[in-house]
Structures are given as structure tokens and as C-alpha cells.
C-alpha positions as CSV (number, residue, x, y, z in Angstrom):
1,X,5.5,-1.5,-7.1
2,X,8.7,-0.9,-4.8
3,X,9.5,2.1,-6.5
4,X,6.5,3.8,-7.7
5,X,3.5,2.4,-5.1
6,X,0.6,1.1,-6.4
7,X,-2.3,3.5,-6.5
8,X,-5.8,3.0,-5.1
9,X,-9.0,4.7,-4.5
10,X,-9.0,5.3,-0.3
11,X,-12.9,7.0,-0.8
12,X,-14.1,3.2,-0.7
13,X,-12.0,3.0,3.1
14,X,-14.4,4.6,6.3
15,X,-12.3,7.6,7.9
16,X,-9.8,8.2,4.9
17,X,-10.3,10.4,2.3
18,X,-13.0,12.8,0.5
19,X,-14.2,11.4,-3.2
20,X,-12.2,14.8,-4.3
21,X,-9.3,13.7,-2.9
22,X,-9.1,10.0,-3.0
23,X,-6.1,8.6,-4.8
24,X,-3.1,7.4,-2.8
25,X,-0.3,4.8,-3.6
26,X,0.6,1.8,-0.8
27,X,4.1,1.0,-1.0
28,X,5.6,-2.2,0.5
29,X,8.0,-1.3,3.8
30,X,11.3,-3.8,2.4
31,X,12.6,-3.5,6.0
32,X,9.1,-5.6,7.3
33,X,9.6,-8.1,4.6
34,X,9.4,-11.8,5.4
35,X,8.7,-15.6,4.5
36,X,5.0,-16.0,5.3
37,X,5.6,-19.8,7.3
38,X,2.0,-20.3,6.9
39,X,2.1,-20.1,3.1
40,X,2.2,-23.5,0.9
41,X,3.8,-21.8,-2.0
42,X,6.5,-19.5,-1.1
43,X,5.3,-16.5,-0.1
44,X,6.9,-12.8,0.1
45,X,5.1,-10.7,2.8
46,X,5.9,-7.4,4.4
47,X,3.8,-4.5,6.1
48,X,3.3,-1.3,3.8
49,X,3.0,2.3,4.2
50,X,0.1,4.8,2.1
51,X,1.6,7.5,0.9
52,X,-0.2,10.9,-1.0
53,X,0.9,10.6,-4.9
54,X,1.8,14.2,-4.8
55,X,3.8,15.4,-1.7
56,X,4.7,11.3,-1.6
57,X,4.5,12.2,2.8
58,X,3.3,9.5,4.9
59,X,-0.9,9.6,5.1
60,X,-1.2,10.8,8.6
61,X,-4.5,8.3,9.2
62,X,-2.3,5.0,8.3
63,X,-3.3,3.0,10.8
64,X,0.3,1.8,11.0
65,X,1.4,5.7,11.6
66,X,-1.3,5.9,14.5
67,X,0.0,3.0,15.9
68,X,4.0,4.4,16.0
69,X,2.9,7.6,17.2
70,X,1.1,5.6,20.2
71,X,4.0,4.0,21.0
72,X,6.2,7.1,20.6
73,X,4.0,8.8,23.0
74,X,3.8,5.9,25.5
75,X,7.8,5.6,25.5
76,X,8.0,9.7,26.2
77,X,5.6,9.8,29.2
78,X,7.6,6.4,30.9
79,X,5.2,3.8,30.1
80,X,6.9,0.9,29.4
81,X,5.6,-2.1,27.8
């Protein structure tokens, strides 16, 4: 999974991807990863990225890549938080 992604179907998710061109892998982000605190069992948490299986680039419609962009273009027009 940390290596390779795990690959899912992103037809089923509203604004991804075509039937035709459906498959892409969510990897775990290791630099987001955590102890969830609210967790009874120990619990190993972390944000992930979605990835094309082919060209393995970033999917451009993650909402976690909108939201960087965002603040990338917040930062550069001197609006800060």
C-alpha cells in the first residue's frame, strides 16, 4: 500500500472520472501520518494523495490538490491567513 497505492474505481465519485477511464491508486502521504487520539485501539492515520496508475502524476481534481493550489494562490496575491 505505501509503495504501490491501492487501486480503486473513481467512476462511482461525482466530478472524477469517465467509466473509460476510472482506475486510480490512493497512496497514503507518510509525512501527514499520525496517532488518531480519538481511537480506542491504536490507530495509524494520515491524509493520502490519488494518483493516475499510469503516468503515477498527482490527479489534478484531489480535493486535497485544489485545496494547496488555493492556498498557493492566496499566499501569491498577499492574502494572508
Amino acid at each position: 500500500m505505501f509503495i504501490h497505492g491501492i487501486g480503486f474505481d473513481s467512476s462511482s465519485l461525482r466530478g472524477f472520472q469517465h467509466i473509460y477511464e476510472s482506475d486510480m491508486l490512493i497512496r497514503p502521504d507518510l509525512e501527514t501520518m499520525f496517532i488518531d487520539p480519538f481511537m480506542d485501539d491504536p490507530t495509524l492515520s494520515f491524509l493520502k494523495n490519488i494518483q493516475d496508475p499510469l503516468t503515477q502524476q498527482i490527479y489534478s481534481r484531489d480535493t486535497r490538490v485544489i485545496t494547496q493550489r488555493a492556498e498557493k494562490f492566496v499566499e501569491a496575491n498577499g492574502h494572508h491567513g
